[in-house]
C-alpha positions, 0 to 999 in steps of 0.5 A, a space after each residue: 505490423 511486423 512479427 519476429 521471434 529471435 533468440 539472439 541479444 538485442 543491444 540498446 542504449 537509452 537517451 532518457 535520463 530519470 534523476 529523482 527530485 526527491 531530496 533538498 526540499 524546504 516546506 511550509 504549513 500555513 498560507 503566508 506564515 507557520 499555521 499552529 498546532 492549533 490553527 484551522 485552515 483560512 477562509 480563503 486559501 488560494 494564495 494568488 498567482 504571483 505570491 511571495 512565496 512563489 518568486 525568485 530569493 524568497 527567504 525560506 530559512 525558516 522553513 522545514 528541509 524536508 525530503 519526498 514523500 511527505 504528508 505534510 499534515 500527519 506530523 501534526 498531534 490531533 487538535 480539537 481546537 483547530 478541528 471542533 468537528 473532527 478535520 480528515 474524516 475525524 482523524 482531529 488532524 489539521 488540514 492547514 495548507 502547505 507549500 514546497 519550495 526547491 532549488 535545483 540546476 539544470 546540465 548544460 547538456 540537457 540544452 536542446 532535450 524535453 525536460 520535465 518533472 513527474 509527479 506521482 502525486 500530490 493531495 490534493 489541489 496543487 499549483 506549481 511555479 517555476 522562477 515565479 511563474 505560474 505553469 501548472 496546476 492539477 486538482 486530483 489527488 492521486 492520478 500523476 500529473 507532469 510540468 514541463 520545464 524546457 518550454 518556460 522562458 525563465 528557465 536555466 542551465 547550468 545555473 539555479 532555478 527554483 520551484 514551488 509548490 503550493 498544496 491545498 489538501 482540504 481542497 475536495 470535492 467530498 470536503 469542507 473547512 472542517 471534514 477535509 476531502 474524505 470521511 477518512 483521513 487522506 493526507 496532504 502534501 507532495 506524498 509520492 514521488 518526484 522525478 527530473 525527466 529528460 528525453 529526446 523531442 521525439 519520446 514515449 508519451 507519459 504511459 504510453 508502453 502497453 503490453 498485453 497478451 492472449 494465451 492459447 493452451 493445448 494438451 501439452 503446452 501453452 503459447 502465448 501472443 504478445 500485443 506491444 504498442 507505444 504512443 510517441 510524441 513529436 515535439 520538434 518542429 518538423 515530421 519525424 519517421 521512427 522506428 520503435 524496436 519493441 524487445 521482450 526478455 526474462 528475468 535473467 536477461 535473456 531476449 525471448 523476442 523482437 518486433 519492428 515497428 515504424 511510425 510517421 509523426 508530425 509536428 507537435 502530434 502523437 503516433 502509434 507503433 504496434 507489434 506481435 510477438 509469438 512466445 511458446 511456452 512462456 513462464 506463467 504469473 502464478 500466485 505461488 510463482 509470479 514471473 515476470 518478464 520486460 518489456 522494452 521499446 527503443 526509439 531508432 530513426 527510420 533506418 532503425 539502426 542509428 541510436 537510440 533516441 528514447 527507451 522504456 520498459 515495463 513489466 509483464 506476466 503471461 496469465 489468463 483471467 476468467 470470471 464465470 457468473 456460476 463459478 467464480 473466478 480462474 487464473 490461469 483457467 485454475 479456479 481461484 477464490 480471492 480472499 482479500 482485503 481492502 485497504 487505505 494507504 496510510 501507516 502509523 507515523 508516515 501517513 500517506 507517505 508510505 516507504 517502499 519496504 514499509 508496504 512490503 510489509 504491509 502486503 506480506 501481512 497480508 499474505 500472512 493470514 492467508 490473503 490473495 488480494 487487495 483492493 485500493 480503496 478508494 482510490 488509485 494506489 501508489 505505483 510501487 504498491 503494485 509492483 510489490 504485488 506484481 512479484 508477490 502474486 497478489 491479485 488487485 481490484 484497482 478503484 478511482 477515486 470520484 465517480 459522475 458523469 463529468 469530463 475530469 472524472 472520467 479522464 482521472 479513470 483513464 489516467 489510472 487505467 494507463 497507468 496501471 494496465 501493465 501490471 499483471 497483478 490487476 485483474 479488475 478496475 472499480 468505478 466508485 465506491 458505495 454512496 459515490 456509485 448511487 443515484 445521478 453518479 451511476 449516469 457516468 457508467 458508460 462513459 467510464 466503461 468506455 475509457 476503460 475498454 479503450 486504454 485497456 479492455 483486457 480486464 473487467 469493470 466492477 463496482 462496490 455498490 448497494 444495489 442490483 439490476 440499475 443502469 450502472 449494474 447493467 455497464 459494468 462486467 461485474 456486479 460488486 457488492 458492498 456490506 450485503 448478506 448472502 440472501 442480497 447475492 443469491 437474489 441478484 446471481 438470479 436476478 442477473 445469471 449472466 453477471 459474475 458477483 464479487 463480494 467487493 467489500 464487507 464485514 467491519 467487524 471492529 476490534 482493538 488489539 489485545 482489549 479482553 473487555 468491552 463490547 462485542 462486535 456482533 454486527 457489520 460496522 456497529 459503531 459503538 462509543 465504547 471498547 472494542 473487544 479483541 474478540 469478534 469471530 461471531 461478526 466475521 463467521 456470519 453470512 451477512 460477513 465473511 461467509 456470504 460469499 466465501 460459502 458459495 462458489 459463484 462469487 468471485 470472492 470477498 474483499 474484508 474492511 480492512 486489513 490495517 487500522 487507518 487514520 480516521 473514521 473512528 467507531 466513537 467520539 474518543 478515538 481519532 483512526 479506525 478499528 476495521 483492521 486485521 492488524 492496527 495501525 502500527 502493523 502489530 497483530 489483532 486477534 482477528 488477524 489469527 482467525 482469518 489466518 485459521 480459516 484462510 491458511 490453515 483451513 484451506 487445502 494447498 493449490 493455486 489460490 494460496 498465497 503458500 502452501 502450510 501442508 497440513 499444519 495446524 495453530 491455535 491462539 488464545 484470544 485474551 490474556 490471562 490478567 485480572 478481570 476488571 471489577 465489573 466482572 465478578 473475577 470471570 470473563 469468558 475466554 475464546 480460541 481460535 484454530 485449524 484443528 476440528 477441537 480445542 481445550 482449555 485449561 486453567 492452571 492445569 485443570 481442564 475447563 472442556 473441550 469445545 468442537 470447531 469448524 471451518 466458517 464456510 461450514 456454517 457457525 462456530 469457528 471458534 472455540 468459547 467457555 463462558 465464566 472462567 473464574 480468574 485465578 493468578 497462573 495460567 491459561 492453556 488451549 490445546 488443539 485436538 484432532 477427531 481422536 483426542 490426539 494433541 496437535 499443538 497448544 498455546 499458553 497465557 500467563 499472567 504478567 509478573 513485575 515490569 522488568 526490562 525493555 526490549 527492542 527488536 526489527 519487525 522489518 527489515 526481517 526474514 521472518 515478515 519476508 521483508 528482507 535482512 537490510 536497509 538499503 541506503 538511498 535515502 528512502 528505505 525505513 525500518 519498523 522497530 518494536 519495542 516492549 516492555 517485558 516481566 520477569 518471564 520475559 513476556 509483554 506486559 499487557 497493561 503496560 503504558 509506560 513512556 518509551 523513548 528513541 534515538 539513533 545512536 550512530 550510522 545513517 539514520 534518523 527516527 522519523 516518529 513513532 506509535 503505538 496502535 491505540 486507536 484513542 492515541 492522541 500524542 504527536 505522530 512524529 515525536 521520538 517518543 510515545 506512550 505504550 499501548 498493551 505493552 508495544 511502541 512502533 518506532 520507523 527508522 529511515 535511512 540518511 545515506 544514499 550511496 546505494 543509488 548508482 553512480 550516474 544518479 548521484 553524479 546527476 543529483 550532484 549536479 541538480 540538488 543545490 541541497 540534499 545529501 548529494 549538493 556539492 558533490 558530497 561524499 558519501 560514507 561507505 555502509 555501517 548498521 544504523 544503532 538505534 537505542 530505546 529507553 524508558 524511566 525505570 529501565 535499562 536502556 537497550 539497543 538494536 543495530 539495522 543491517 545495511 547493504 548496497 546488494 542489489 538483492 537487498 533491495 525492496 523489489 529483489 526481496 519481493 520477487 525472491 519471497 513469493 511463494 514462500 511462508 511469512 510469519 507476524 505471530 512468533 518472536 522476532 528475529 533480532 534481539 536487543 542488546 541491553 545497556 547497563 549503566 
């Protein structure tokens, strides 16, 4: 093992090329023909392992171009027909199976290389087959898995191969014909990406860089030791004697440091090269300045001088993790309370194919109420995901899937910890969830603690779980705790003094966006077949809720059910996707969203585990709208706000209704503002927060809605305001969130509204890919042009067609692979224009809105994370870019 610290360049010059695999696919649901709308998935769905549509020539013309990612089962409309007892944890969509099939060419050149394809994954039993032979096959939903080509005897150069693959999603091991693999809905079909790998026989296995550092503080600086290692295989015929250059350098290219490292392999075996680095003073991973630095290893021969031969790199963030069983978590030896949100990983209309700026803007949501951390529940996220937090400074709890002691459980936990242990933003991996932890699972504790310490051992292990004191408490580092009151916390933190606890999951606390009527959530996950009102501050405050472990300072912190609405797991027989979230499932803000943001944001004093500092300003929301009660409730409702500031009033066309004291929730109850039996009159509603003094600090104001007047159409992302960028980047992936609404006179939301709107791209490089509208009852088709309102909003997502933002050498290797897609044939891309997209509804003039779009590199998704952390966000004012409207 050598150790060097060097300030000179180091110069390298990879031999692995990486051309996506995304584009030019054809897609099929249903086992040998086009399944229904309505059609339950066959009794028997393995299709063999030489099917028809497996072989050479078979004609697919009727089958759907498509590009990756896709779920292939959210396009479907909710079927009670082909789902009588719900399908995709009662989400009612069909979980029939799917095929894939592509058509691409190898480069001569590559003649002699390992070659493969990189899945990132696929939900969920998959096989896959090239020229008709059956290679692969892989059977967990979310971990990567590879096919090798190089090595299959039909395999051709410079001439047309085909693959396909065959996807059965309702294939789990939680699952049947009707419930699908989980109680929530978990798509189906090649849903992350794809990549054509070729490299050297002498290669960096799949995951294999590791890095990983200890600091060491004094009085007045700290140093760093930077551990690198990189596991290579030899897949040539004869040993091979390398040397690995292993290289670390800032985000501005600078090189900060070098080490050698040589290795012996032999034939058809995997060795490991090691290194130390010394950094003095290096640039920590913050919160609020999350710096990230590379780290490269380079494969020489012995001499290490030749060429390169195979590089790789990865990101790493220099931070300290401690977690005290009496005082909580330390990032960077500061204290830091986690307050997150769990989360699935599927979006209205995408499903579990989520674009890359769309999570952005998921993860600046959650910045937005003052979250610091997210957990991937339940199951190892998609990798992008994580290096948006990287750069945002959000701290991850990373959980597996499925949990026992059995072989494939427990390979799948080491998938996901290599996988993932060189994110900075992981500071904890979760075995299992819930029930999944209980009983004989708990027996696969050591094994999975094992696997954990072995590929990584520089983070804790924790799992959600119902009980305290058993085997699988005693395994883990962390006792996790799922849906328990305070009491349950203080007996365990006596139970077990030496264990630090993490409220790794609570407070269900359902609500529907702008419902002023209904049911009241005063419980943890209630489960009512009725309307979920929009206020539900009594649930969150409570300390069988938030506050059980956010009011004491030896819990790590809290983990809330969710921050989005998900596909599935409805409260009622009615609905079709949840009501957990913060936001709903279009990203449209609730007002549970404006409470976390007052007691997380507003409420907490600037430091280290806020996601930006908001100096001492104060907001408040109204929770309902001023329109006419319905006849049930006698012309009055009760009306709530909530706010930062120590009071609030309420005013009913100017006349007061009283002034009512607030609180932080960590104070005990009474975190919002109530007045009970405010008789409706047509006008306006005023809340106006106050300081001890009387002082004003800031008011809000409800109307009530004039007539219906115009259409609106405006960008929720790209957007400054949701830190999510000013463009859309043209490589072919990249989306945009669009919000339209209907409008009254005044030029506020219509709150009953639910008229049709309607979508097109007008001109430039997009398509509409779907839309919706939030309503956890919504029934319409998830990718139609078109959808009804609910309260007044529709989400429509615009992807980008164009993909001359990938550089040069891609699009001349995509032209040489992809018999189809927007780069066979050598097609010529257009140069960049905004894409125009237009909306109409019956009874309006129609309006249009143009998305920016720009090749700069800052542009980019990644670009735009890294330069917005630490910075505000805003998902509650007016959006940036307004609406043209067309008149005819």
């Amino acid at each position: 093992m050598l150790f060097v610290l060097v300030l000179s360049s180091l110069a390298s010059a990879a031999a692995r090329e990486i051309v996506s695999f995304d584009f030019g696919w054809k897609h099929r649901k249903g086992l040998h023909a086009w399944a229904g709308p309505d059609d339950r998935p066959p009794w028997k769905p393995d299709p063999g392992d030489e099917p028809a549509e497996a072989q050479v020539g078979y004609d697919a013309s009727d089958w759907a171009a498509v590009q990756l990612p896709h779920d292939g089962l959210i396009g479907s409309a909710p079927s009670k027909k082909a789902c009588p007892f719900g399908c995709s944890g009662r989400s009612f969509i069909p979980r029939n199976v799917l095929w894939y099939r592509k058509k691409f060419s190898l480069p001569k050149a590559w003649h002699g290389s390992v070659i493969w394809l990189d899945f990132e994954g696929s939900f969920r039993k998959t096989s896959a087959w090239i020229n008709g032979d059956k290679i692969a096959s892989h059977d967990c939903g979310y971990t990567p898995f590879r096919v090798r080509l190089d090595n299959v005897t039909s395999i051709r150069f410079d001439a047309t191969n085909e693959v396909a693959v065959f996807v059965d999603p309702d294939n789990g091991d939680e699952g049947g014909m009707d419930k699908g693999s989980g109680w929530w809905y978990e798509g189906g079909g090649l849903y992350r990406h794809v990549h054509l790998v070729s490299t050297h026989a002498v290669h960096v296995e799949q995951d294999g860089l590791f890095a990983y550092s200890n600091l060491t503080w004094s009085s007045n600086h700290v140093s760093a030791m930077l551990h690198t290692s990189a596991t290579i295989t030899n897949s040539w015929f004869r040993t091979y004697e390398a040397c690995a250059i292993f290289a670390l350098t800032s985000a501005d290219g600078t090189l900060v440091a070098s080490a050698n490292a040589s290795v012996t392999i032999s034939p058809g075996g995997s060795g490991t090269a090691s290194s130390e680095m010394l950094v003095v003073n290096p640039s920590l991973w913050t919160s609020s300045q999350p710096t990230l630095y590379t780290v490269e290893v380079a494969l020489k021969d012995a001499s290490c001088s030749g060429a390169t031969i195979d590089a790789v790199s990865t990101q790493h963030g220099f931070r300290s993790l401690h977690y005290d069983p009496d005082s909580g978590f330390f990032l960077n030896r500061q204290h830091f309370k986690v307050r997150g949100f769990c989360d699935h990983n599927t979006f209205a209309v995408v499903g579990m194919a989520v674009p890359d700026r769309i999570n952005l803007f998921r993860a600046q949501a959650l910045r937005a109420v003052g979250g610091n951390g997210r957990r991937t529940s339940h199951n190892p996220p998609a990798m992008e995901m994580l290096s948006i937090y990287d750069r945002l400074g959000v701290v991850v709890m990373d959980e597996n899937r499925l949990f026992a002691n059995e072989s494939r459980y427990v390979n799948n936990m080491g998938a996901m910890v290599k996988r993932d242990r060189n994110h900075p933003s992981v500071v904890v991996w979760s075995f299992c969830n819930e029930a999944g932890c209980e009983g004989s699972h708990e027996n696969g504790g050591p094994r999975f603690q094992e696997i954990s310490h072995r590929y990584d051992g520089t983070r804790p292990t924790l799992a959600n779980m119902f009980t305290c004191g058993d085997l699988l408490s005693n395994t883990i580092d962390i006792q996790g705790f799922s849906h328990k009151d305070r009491k349950t916390l203080e007996q365990c933190h006596t139970k077990l003094p030496h264990k630090p606890i993490y409220m790794s999951e609570c407070c269900s606390c359902n609500t529907m966006r702008d419902e002023d009527d209904g049911c009241e959530t005063r419980w943890d996950n209630p489960h009512k077949n009725c309307i979920q009102m929009s206020f539900n501050a009594r649930c969150a405050e409570s300390n069988f809720a938030t506050n059980a472990s956010d009011g004491v300072n030896y819990a790590v912190g809290t983990m809330v059910w969710t921050l989005f609405d998900y596909y599935g797991e409805p409260s009622a027989l009615t609905e079709v996707s949840s009501s957990y979230g913060q936001y709903d499932l279009c990203g449209f803000p609730k007002a549970a969203a404006f409470w976390y943001r007052m007691q997380w944001l507003y409420s907490v004093p600037d430091g280290p585990d806020k996601p930006f500092a908001t100096g001492g300003m104060q907001e408040v929301h109204l929770v309902e709208s001023w329109e006419e009660p319905g006849k049930s409730m006698k012309n009055a409702r009760s009306i709530h706000a909530y706010t930062s500031a120590p009071n609030v009033e309420l005013l009913v066309n100017g006349k007061s209704k009283g002034m009512r004291h607030v609180q932080p929730m960590i104070r005990g109850p009474g975190s919002y503002a109530e007045w009970v039996n405010v008789q409706w009159e047509p006008g306006s509603i005023t809340a106006i927060a106050r300081d001890d003094s009387g002082k004003e600090l800031v008011r809000t104001e409800r109307l009530t809605n004039g007539q219906a007047s115009s259409l609106s159409l405006t960008i929720d992302s790209p957007s400054a305001a949701t830190g999510t960028g000013t463009s859309l980047v043209p490589d072919g992936q990249d989306a945009a969130l669009l919000r339209a609404a209907i409008l009254d006179t005044a030029g506020h939301v219509m709150h009953n509204s639910s008229n049709n709107i309607s979508f097109r791209v007008v001109s430039g490089p997009g398509s509409v890919l779907g839309t919706h509208n939030g309503d956890t009852k919504c029934q319409e088709p998830n990718n139609a042009a078109w959808h009804s309102a609910y309260h007044g909003l529709v989400r429509a997502v615009v992807r980008v067609t164009a993909i001359h933002a990938r550089s040069s050498q891609e699009r001349e290797l995509l032209a040489m692979v992809d018999v189809d897609g927007p780069m066979a044939g050598g097609a010529i891309q257009r140069g960049v224009e905004p894409i125009v997209v237009e909306a109409t509804s019956p009874g309006f003039a129609a309006v249009q809105v143009s998305i920016p779009v720009s090749t700069h590199a800052e542009d980019a998704v990644m670009a735009v994370a890294s330069a917005s952390a630490g910075k505000a966000v805003d998902f509650f004012g007016k959006a940036e870019t307004k609406a043209t409207e067309i008149f005819f």
